[in-house]
DRENFIKE-118422 format. One record per atom (N, C-alpha, C): residue in one letter; x, y, z. Coordinates in pm, whole numbers, padded with zeros to 5 digits, always signed. Layout:
! residues N
AXYZ/...
This chain:
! residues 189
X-05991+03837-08580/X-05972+03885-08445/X-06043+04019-08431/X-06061+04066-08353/X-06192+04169-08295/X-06111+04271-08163/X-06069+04350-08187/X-06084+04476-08070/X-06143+04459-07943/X-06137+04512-07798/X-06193+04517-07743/X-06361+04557-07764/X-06357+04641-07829/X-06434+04735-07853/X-06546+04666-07958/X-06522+04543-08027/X-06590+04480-08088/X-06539+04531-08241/X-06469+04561-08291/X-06500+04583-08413/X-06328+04476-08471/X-06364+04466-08623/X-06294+04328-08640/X-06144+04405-08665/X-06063+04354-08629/X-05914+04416-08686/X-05867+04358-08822/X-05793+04426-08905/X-05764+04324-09003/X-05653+04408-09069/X-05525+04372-09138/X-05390+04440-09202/X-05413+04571-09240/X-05473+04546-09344/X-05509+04670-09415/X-05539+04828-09384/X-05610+04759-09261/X-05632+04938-09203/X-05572+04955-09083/X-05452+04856-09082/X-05386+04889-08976/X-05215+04895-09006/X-05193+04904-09183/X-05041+04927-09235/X-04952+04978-09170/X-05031+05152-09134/X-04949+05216-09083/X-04878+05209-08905/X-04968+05113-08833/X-04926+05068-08683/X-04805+04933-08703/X-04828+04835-08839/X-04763+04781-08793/X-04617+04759-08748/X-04553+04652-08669/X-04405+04687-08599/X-04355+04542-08609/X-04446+04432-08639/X-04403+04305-08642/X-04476+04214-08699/X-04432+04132-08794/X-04484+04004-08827/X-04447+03825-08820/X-04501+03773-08724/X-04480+03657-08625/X-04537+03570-08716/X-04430+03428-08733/X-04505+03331-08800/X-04567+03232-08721/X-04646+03204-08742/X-04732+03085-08590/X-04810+03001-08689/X-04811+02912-08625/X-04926+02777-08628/X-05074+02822-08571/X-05202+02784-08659/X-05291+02764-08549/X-05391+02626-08617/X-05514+02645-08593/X-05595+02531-08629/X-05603+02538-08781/X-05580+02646-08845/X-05607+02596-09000/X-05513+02616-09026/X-05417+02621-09017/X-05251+02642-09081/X-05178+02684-09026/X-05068+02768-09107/X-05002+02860-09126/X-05080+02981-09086/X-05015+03055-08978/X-05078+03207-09006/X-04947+03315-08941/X-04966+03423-08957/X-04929+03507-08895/X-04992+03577-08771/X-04915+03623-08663/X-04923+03732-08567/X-04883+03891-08576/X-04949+03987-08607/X-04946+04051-08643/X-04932+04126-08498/X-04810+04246-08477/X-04772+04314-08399/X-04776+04438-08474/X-04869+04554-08379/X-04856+04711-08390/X-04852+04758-08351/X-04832+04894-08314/X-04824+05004-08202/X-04887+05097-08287/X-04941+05145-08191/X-05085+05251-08253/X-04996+05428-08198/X-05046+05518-08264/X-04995+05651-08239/X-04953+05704-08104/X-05025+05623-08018/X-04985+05694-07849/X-04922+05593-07782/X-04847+05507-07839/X-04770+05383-07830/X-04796+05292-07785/X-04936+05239-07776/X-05003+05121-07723/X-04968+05028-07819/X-04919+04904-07749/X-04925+04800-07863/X-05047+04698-07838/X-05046+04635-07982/X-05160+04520-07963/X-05109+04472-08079/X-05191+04320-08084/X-05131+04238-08184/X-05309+04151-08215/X-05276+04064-08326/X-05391+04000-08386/X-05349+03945-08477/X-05443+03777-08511/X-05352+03674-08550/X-05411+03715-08696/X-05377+03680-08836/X-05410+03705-08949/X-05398+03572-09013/X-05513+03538-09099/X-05495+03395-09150/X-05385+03346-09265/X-05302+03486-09317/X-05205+03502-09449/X-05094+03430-09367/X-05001+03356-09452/X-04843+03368-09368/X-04750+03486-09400/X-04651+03477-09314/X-04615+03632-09315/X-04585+03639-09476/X-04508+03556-09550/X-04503+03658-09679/X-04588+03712-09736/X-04741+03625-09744/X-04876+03723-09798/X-04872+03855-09707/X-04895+03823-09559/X-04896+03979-09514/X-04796+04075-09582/X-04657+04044-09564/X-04599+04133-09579/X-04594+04158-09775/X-04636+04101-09796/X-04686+04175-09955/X-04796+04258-09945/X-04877+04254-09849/X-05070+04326-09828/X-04986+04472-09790/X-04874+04429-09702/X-04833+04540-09663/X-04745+04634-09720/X-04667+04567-09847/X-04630+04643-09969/X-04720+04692-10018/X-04800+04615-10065/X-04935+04700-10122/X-04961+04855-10099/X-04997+04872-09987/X-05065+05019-09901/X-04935+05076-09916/X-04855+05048-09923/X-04725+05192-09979/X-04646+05171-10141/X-04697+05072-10211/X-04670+05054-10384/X-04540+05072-10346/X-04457+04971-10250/X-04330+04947-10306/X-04353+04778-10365/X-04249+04786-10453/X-04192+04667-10529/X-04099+04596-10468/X-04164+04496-10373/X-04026+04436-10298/X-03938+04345-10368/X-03998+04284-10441/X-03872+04207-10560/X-03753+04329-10622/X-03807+04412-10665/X-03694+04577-10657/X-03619+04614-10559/X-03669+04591-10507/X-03608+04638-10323/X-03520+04510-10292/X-03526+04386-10270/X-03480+04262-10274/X-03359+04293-10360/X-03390+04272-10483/X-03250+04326-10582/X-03175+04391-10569/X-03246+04570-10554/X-03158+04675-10507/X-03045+04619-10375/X-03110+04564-10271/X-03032+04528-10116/X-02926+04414-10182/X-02921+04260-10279/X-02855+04200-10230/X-02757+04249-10392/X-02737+04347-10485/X-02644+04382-10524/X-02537+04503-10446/X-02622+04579-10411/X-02539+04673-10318/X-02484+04616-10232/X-02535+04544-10167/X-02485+04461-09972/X-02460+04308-09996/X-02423+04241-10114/X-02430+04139-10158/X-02522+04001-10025/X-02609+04030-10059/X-02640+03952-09939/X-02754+03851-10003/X-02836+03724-09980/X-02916+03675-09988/X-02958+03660-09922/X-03156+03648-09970/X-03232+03594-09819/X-03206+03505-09707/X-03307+03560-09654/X-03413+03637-09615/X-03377+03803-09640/X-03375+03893-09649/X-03353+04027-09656/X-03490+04128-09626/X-03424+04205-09518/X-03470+04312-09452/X-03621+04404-09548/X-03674+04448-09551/X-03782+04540-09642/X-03795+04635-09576/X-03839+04728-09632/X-03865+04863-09576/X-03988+04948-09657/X-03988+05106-09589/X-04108+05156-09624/X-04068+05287-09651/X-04088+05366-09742/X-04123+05521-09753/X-04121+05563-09626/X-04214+05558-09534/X-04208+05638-09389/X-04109+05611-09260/X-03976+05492-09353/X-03899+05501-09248/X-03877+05367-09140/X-03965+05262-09194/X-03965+05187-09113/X-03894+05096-09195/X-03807+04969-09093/X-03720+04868-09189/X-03797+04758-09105/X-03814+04649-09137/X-03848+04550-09085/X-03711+04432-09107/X-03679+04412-09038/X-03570+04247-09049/X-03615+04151-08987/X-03568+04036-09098/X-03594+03932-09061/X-03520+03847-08949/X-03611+03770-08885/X-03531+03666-08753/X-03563+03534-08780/X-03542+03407-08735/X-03565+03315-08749/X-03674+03290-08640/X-03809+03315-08668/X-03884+03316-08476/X-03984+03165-08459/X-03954+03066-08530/X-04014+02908-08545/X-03904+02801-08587/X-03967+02730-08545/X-03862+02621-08612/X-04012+02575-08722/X-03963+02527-08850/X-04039+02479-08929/X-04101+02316-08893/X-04239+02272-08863/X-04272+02185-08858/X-04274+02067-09008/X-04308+02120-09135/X-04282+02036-09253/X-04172+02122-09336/X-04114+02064-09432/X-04037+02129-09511/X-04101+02215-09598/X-04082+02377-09616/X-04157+02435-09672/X-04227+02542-09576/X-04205+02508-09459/X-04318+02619-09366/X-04182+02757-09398/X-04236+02871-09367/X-04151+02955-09331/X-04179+02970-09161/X-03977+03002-09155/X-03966+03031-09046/X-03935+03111-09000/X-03903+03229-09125/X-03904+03413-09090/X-03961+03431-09043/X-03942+03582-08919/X-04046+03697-08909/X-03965+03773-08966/X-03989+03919-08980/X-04032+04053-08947/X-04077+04141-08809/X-03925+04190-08789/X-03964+04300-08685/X-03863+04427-08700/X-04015+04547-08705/X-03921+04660-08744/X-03821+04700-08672/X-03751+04789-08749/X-03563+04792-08652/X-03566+04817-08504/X-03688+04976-08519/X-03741+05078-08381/X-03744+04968-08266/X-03826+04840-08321/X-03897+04795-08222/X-03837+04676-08156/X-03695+04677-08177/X-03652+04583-08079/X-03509+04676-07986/X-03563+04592-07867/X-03481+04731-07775/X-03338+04649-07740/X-03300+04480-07759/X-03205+04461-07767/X-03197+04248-07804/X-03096+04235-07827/X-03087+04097-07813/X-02999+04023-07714/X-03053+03942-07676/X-03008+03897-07542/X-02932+03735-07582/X-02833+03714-07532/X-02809+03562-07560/X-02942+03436-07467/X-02991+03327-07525/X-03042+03214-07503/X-02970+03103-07498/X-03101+02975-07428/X-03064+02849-07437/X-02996+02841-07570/X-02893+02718-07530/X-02899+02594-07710/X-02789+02675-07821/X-02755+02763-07752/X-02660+02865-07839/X-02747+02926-07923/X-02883+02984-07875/X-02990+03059-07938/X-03049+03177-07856/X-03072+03250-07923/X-03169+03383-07842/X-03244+03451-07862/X-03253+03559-07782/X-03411+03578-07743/X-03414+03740-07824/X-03480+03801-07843/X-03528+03920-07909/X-03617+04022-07761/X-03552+04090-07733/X-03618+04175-07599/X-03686+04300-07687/X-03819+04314-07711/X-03881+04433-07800/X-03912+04576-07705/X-03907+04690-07772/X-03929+04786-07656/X-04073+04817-07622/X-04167+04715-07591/X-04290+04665-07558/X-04266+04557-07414/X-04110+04536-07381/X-04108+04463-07267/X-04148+04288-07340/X-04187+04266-07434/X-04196+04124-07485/X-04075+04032-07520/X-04056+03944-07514/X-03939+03867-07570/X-03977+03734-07641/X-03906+03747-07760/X-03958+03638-07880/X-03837+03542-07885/X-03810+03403-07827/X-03748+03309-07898/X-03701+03383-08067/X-03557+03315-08060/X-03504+03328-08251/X-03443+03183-08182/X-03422+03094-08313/X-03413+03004-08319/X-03287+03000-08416/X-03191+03097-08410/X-03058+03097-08477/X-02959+03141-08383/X-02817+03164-08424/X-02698+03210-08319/X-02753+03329-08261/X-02694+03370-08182/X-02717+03533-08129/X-02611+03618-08280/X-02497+03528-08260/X-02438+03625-08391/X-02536+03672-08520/X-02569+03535-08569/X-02681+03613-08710/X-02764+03643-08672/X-02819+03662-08539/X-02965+03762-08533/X-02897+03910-08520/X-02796+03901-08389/X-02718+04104-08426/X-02671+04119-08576/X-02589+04026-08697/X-02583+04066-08792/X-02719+04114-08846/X-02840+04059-08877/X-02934+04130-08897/X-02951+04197-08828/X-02994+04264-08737/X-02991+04395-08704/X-02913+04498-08739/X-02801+04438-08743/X-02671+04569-08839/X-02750+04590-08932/X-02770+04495-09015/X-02792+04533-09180/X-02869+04577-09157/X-02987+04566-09077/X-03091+04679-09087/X-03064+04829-09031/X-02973+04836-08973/X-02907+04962-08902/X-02840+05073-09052/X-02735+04936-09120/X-02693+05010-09261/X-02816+05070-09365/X-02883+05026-09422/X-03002+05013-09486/X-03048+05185-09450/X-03082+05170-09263/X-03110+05283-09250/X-03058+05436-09259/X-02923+05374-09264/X-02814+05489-09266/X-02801+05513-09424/X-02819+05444-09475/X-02785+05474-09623/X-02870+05487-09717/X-03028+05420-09689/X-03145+05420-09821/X-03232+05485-09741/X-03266+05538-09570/X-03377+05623-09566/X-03302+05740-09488/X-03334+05848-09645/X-03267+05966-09628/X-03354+06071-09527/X-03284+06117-09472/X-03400+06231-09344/X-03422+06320-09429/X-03551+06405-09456/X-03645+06467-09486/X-03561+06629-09484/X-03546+06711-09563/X-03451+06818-09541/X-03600+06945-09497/X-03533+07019-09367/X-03625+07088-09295/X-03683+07185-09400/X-03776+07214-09401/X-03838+07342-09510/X-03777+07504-09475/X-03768+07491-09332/X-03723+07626-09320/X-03608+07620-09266/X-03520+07587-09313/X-03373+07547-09280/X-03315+07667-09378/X-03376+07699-09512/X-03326+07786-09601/X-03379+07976-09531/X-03454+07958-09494/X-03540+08099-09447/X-03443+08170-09329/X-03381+08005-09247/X-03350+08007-09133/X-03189+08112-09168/X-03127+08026-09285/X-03004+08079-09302/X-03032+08216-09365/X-03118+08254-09485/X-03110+08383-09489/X-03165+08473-09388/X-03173+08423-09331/X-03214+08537-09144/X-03097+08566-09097/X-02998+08444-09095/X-02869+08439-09042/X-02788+08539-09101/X-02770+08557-09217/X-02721+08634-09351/X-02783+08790-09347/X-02860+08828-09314/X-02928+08917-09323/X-02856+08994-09169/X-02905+08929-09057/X-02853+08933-08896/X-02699+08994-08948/X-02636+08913-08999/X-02501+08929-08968/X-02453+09067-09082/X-02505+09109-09180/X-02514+09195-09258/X-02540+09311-09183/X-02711+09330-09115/X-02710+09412-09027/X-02625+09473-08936/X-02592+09366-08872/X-02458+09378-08768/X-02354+09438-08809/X-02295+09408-08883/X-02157+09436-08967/X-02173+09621-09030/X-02255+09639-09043/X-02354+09773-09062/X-02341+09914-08957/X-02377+09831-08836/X-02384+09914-08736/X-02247+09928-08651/X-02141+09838-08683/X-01972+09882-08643/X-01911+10029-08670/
């Protein structure tokens, strides 16, 4: 797939935009849809010939996590089995949805969509629903509405508990200013 602009798009140099990985059919297989949002929050997407688990290993790659580690770590702590959520150093969790129904036995019918990027779930036909992203898009899931909000919890926990916020650098400078201020003060009584 190709940019407006002509130049070819492809995973790799686009790790850090991505926000979603869509499993689809096309003429030669299995492929993925690849969803990103670029720095000034434009989204765009582009189909990739991998299925999502190759992508989303290309996309372990560019940050050297070990998702079989990560896999482990999640379903002893949260006793849970797949499909299970992945995540990244910079904060992003991706969870899985059910977004296909499998045509042969064997297709996958996971996606991947990061936590940020879905703005809510909506009930559907068939006792199934829909995924409303904060891009205004809405993706068919092809499971209850209940286990698609349970995944989203777990990706909510995950975030609360394995990506720790970054402690401010001058948070320490800040308090001995404070300490100092109030010393002064106490001085001039």
């Amino acid at each position: 797939m190709q940019t407006p602009g002509g130049e070819r798009m492809n995973l790799e140099d686009r790790c850090a935009d991505v926000v979603g990985l869509i499993p689809e059919y096309s003429e030669q297989g299995d492929c993925c849809r690849i969803i990103c949002r670029a720095a000034d929050g434009h989204v765009y997407s582009f189909n990739d010939n991998r299925s999502v688990e190759s992508a989303k290993r290309m996309l372990a790659r560019c940050y050297a996590v070990d998702l079989a580690a990560q896999a482990r770590l999640l379903q002893r702590d949260y006793h849970r089995s797949p499909p299970l959520p992945f995540y990244f150093p910079d904060g992003r969790i991706f969870v899985p949805f059910k977004l296909r129904l499998a045509r042969i036995a064997g297709d996958a019918s996971y996606g991947f969509i990061e936590l940020d990027f879905v703005s809510r779930i909506i009930p559907g036909a068939n006792g199934r629903c829909q995924l409303v992203l904060t891009a205004g898009e809405t993706l068919p899931v092809f499971s209850h509405i209940t286990t698609a909000r349970l995944a989203l919890y777990f990706g909510m926990e995950i975030k609360k508990t394995l990506i720790q916020p970054q402690p401010d650098p001058n948070q320490e400078l800040l308090q001995a200013f404070h300490t100092l201020r109030r010393f002064l003060n106490s001085g001039s009584n």
